[in-house]
C-alpha positions, 0 to 999 in steps of 0.5 A: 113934855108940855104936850103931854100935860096939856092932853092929859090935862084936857081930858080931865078937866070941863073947861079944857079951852082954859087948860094953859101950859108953860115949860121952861128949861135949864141945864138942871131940869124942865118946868111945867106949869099947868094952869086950870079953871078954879073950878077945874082944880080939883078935877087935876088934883084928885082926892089926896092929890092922886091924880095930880101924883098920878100925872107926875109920875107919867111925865117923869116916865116918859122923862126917863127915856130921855134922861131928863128930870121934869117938875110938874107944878099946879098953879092957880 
């Protein structure tokens, strides 16, 4: 899933050098971390956070086929 962020990540964003992404796991679920340029955050959410859905929604699918649950998170 990391990997997955991390490109559609880079190709939204202007500084992709600056993309980072963390994944953490328990036996509950994934955690995805992604991290931008402040000047890229609003690239990565989108107006009313559409883009943001848009990347969550396409995580969580491609999640499904292993059945696993994964939370995507926007940190500054």
């Amino acid at each position: 899933m990391k990997e997955l962020v991390e490109v559609i990540a880079k190709a939204l964003v202007d500084f992709p050098e600056e993309v980072v992404v963390t994944e953490t796991e328990d036996e509950k679920a994934i955690l995805v971390e992604l991290r931008v340029a402040q000047s890229d955050m609003g690239k990565v959410i989108g107006k009313q956070g559409r883009i943001a859905k848009a990347i969550r929604s396409v995580v969580k699918a491609a999640a499904s086929k292993e059945d696993k649950k994964v939370n995507v998170e926007i940190l500054q």
